[in-house]
N, C-alpha and C positions, 0 to 999 in steps of 0.2 A: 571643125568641132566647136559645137558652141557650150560654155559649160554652163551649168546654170548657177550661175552668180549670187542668185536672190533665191533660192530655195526656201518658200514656205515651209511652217514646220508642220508637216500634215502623220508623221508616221510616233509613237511613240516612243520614249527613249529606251534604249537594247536593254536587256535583261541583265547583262553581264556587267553594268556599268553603274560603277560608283563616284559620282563628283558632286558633293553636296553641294557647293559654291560655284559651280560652273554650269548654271543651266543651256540646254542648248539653246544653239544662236538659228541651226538650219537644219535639214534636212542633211545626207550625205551626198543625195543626188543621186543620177544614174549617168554611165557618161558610156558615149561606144565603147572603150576597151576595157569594161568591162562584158562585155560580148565577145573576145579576144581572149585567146591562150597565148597570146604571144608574149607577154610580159617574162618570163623565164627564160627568153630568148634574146633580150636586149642587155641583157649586162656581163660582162666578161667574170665575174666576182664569182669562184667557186665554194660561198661561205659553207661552210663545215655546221649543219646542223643538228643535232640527235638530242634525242627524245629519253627520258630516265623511264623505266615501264612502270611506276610506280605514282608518278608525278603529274598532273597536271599539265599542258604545253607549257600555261605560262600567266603571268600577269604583265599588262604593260601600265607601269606607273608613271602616274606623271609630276613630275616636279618639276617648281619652279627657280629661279636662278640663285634663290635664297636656301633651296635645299627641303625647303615647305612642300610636303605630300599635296598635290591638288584630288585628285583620284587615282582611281586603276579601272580598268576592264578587263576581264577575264577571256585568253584568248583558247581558240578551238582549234588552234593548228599553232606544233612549236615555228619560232620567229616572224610568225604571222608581219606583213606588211598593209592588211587592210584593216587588222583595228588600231593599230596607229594611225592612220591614214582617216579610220573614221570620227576620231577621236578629234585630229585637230582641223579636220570640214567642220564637226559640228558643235565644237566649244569656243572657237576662235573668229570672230571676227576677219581676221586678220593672221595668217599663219606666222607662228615665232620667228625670229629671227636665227636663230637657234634650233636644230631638232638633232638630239644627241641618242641614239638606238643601237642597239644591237646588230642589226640588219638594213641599217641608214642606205649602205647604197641601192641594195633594192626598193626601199622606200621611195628614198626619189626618185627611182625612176618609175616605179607605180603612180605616184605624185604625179609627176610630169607628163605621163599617158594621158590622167585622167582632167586634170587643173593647174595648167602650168601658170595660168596667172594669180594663182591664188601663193603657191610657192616659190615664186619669182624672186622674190627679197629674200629666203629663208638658204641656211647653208646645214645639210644632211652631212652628220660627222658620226661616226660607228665611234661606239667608246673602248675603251682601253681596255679590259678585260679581253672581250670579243675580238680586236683588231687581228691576234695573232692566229685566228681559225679565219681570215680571209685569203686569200688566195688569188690572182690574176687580179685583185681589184683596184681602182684607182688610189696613190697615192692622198690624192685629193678628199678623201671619206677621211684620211688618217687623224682620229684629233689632236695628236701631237705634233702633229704637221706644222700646228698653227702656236707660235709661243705665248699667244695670246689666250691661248686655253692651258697653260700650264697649270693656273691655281683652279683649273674647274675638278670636283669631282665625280667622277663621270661613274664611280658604282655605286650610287647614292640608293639608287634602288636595291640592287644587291645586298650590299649593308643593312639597308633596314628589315627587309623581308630576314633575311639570315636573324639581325638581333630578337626578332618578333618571334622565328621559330625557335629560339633558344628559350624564350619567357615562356611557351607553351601557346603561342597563337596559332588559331588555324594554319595548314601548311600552307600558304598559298605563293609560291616563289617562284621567280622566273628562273623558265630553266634554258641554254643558251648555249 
């Protein structure tokens, strides 16, 4: 598999996505397994997902370590793993060192399918809320696992979407 490293940026940016300060860096790419069903098939993790009927799947935000909203994209499928995934191919240089998700350990391994050298340095941790709808999945996602993430808060998103529909903002909240 050779992935493509240096992705011109030939395609325009997605319709659903909001990063005023983060222009993209590349393309997403196209890589085999996304030609591949099998990705629902390599992870042990029976995450517990459901859909409210009324709701939206979802928003995936992003912030940074400071707690600072960078964007969102608005996802088409609840716990969606490929607009995270497209999110940080095409705003990042360099994948965070850090990617803290609802659905982290299917991420990584979609990640790893598709760009393991781009995720190589980075550690997929499902955050706290979420953790206890996972099921058969690797300790290793846990972010409490790590006492080095004790002071992180990990529903930063949740928190803000919730304070925002409280003021009367668009509903637009992840739902999880």
């Amino acid at each position: 598999m050779k992935p493509p490293f240096h992705t011109p940026l030939t395609v325009p940016e997605h319709p659903g996505d909001y990063f005023p300060n983060m222009p993209l860096v590349r393309d997403r790419g196209i890589f085999d397994a996304d030609m591949s069903r099998e990705d629902s098939r390599l992870i042990d993790c029976k995450k517990m997902a459901t859909r409210h009927p009324s709701l939206i799947p979802g928003v995936s935000t992003l912030f940074c370590g400071h707690g600072e909203c960078l964007g969102f994209a608005i996802m088409e499928q609840v716990e969606s793993v490929e607009v995270p995934f497209r999110i940080l191919r095409t705003r990042f240089q360099k994948c965070p060192e850090l990617v803290v998700y609802d659905n982290a350990c299917q991420l990584h391994t979609y990640a790893l399918r598709r760009d393991p050298h781009f995720v190589k340095d980075s550690r997929f941790l499902v955050d706290r809320l979420h953790w206890r709808n996972h099921s058969g999945c690797s300790e290793g996602y846990n972010l409490d696992a790590y006492p080095q993430n004790m002071c992180l808060n990990s529903q930063l998103a949740e928190q803000t979407c919730s304070a925002e529909k409280n003021e009367g903002a668009p509903q637009l909240y992840e739902q999880g």
